[in-house]
N, C-alpha and C positions, 0 to 999 in steps of 0.2 A: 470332069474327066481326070482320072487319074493316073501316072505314069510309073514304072516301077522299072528301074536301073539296076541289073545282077550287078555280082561284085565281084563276075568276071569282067563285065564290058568295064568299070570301073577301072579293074589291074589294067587291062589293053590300054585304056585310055591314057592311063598314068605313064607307060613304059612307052609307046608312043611319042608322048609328050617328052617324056627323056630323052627318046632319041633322037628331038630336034636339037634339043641342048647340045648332043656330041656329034653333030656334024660339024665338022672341022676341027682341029684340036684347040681346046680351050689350055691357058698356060695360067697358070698363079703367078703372081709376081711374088717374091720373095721381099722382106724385108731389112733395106740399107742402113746402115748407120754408121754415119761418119763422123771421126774424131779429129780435130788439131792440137797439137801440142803450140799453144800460143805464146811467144815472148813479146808482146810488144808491135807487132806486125799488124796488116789488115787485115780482120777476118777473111779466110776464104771459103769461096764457095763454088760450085761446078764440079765438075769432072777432073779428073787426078790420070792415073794408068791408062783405068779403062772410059774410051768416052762414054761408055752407055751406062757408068755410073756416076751419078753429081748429086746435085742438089744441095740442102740445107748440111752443115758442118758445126759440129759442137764444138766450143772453145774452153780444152784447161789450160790455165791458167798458173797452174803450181807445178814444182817438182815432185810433187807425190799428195795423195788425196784421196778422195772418192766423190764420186759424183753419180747421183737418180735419177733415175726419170728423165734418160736423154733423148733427144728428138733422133727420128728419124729424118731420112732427105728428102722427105715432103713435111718438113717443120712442125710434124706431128707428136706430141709427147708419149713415150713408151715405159714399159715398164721396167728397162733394162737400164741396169747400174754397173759401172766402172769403177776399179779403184785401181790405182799405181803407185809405185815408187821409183825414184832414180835422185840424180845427187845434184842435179841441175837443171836451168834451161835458157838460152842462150838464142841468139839471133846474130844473122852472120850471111855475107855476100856469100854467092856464088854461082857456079853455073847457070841458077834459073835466076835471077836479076831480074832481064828483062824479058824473062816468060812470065805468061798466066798464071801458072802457078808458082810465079815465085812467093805469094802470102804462103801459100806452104811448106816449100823446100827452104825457105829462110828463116826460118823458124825453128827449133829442137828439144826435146829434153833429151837430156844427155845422162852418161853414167860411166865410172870408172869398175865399178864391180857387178855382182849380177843381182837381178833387180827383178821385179814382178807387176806383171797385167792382169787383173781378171777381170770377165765381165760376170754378170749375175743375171739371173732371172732368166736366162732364154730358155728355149725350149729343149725339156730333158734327151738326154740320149739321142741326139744329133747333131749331124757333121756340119758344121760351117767353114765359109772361106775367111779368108783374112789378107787384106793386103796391108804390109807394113813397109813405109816408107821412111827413108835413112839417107841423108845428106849435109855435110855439115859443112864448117867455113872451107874459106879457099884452102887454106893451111893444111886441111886435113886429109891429105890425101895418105892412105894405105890402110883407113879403117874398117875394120871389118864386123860387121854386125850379126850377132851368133843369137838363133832363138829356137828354144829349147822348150821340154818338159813332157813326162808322161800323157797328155791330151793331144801333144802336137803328131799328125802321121809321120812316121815315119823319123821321130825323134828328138831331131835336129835339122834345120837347115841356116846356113849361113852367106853372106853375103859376098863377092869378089873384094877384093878390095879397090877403095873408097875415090872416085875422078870427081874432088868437087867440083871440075869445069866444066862436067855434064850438065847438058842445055835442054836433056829430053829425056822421059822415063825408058830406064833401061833394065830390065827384069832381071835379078841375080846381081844389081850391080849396086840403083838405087830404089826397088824396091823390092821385097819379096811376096810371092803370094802361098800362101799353105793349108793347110786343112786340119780342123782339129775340130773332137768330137766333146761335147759335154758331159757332163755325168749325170746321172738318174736327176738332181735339184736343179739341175739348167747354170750350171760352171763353168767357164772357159775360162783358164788359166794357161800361160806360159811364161819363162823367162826371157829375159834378154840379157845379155854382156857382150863386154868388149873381146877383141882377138888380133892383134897384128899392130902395127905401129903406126900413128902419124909423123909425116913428113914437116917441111918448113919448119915454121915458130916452135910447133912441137914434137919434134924429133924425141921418139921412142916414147911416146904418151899412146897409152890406148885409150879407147873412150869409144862406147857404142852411142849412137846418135837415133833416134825417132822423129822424123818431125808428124806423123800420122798416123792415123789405122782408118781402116773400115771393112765392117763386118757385114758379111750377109749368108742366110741360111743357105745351103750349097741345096742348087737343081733339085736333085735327087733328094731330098728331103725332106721338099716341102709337096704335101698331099694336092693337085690338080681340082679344079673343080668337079671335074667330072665323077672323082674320085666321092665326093660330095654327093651327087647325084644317083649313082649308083647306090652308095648306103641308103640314101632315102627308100630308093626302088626296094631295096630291101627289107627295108625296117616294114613299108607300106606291105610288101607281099607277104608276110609273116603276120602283121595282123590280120589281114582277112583270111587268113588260114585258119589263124585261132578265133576268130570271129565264125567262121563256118563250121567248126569243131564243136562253137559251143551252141551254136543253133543244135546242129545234131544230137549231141547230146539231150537236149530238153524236147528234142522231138519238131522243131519249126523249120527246119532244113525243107 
């Protein structure tokens, strides 16, 4: 006995089946990648700003470089490369001592002029977040950390100036977060320098400090799976369209 399945009950079946998929909203996870500026410190790892982002952390090592194939924060290797410059890098008490993250916030590369970050390879023509963390020795209180460039929204944004007795992430103070869009080859570049003066040992030194980054594709960016499933439903309904166009034509419709 023989059974024969149209390629309508086929589409039903298919889209159907989709729509178990999109009950309840399906979310992408975007992909993290965390940077240290390491002097000498303990690697760190975990969560920084925000706690719902952690995991594995890349260590450079130099005041200026480039680095491949960094992991993301599930110690994953990626396609996405780094290179920097600045004029130092330095390790130094403060605030976070004896906080969790003190492997990070005591840590820095540093810079008297203005200097460059880019990363490479992500994905063209979209926006990502950035959070950039700035904390430097006790001494340095009044610095202020200016990051810039045609990629970044909205220009410029810059830092309050500099409490290295802060013991807990303070947004606008010791770290910022911004938004900056790629270009068509998957580029994220911006600058950083210095602006305002250190206090103590170095009265009237400027000097912008980084001791991090971490980068992830912003929400809105990245395609949903459902988004996925949909194209499928697509792709599928358009073939059996052209599948039944060309029956008719030869007359087997």
């Amino acid at each position: 006995m023989r059974f024969f399945i149209g390629r309508g009950k086929i589409a039903n079946a298919v889209i159907a089946f989709a729509m178990v998929l999109l009950i309840g909203p399906l979310q992408a996870k975007a992909e993290l990648i965390n940077i240290q500026f390491q002097a000498g410190v303990t690697p760190f790892s975990g969560a920084a700003a925000d706690p719902a982002l952690g995991g594995t952390w890349n260590q450079l090592t130099n005041s200026h470089g480039a680095s491949s194939s960094l992991v993301n924060s599930s110690g994953v290797t990626t396609n996405t490369s780094i290179s920097w410059t600045g004029d130092g890098m330095y390790r130094a008490s403060n605030g976070f001592d004896t906080q969790p993250a003190g492997a990070l916030m005591n840590s820095y590369l540093y810079s008297h002029g203005d200097q460059t970050i880019t990363f490479s390879n992500l994905q063209g023509n979209t926006n990502y977040n950035l959070y950039i963390y700035t904390q430097g020795a006790t001494d340095g209180t009044g610095r202020i950390l200016t990051v810039g460039g045609t990629q970044i929204n909205g220009g410029t944004q810059a830092t309050s100036p500099m409490n290295p007795l802060a013991s807990t992430f303070i947004s606008g103070q010791n770290y910022l977060t911004i938004t900056g869009k790629t270009d068509a080859s998957g580029t994220l570049s911006f600058t950083y320098n210095a602006t305002g003066t250190s206090g103590g040992n170095e009265k009237g030194f400027s000097e912008a400090d980084i001791n991090g980054l971490q980068l992830m594709q912003a929400s809105g960016s990245v395609p949903e799976p459902s988004t996925y499933v949909l194209m499928g439903i697509g792709g599928l309904l358009v073939a059996l369209r052209l599948k039944s166009r060309s029956l008719s034509l030869v007359g087997l419709k």
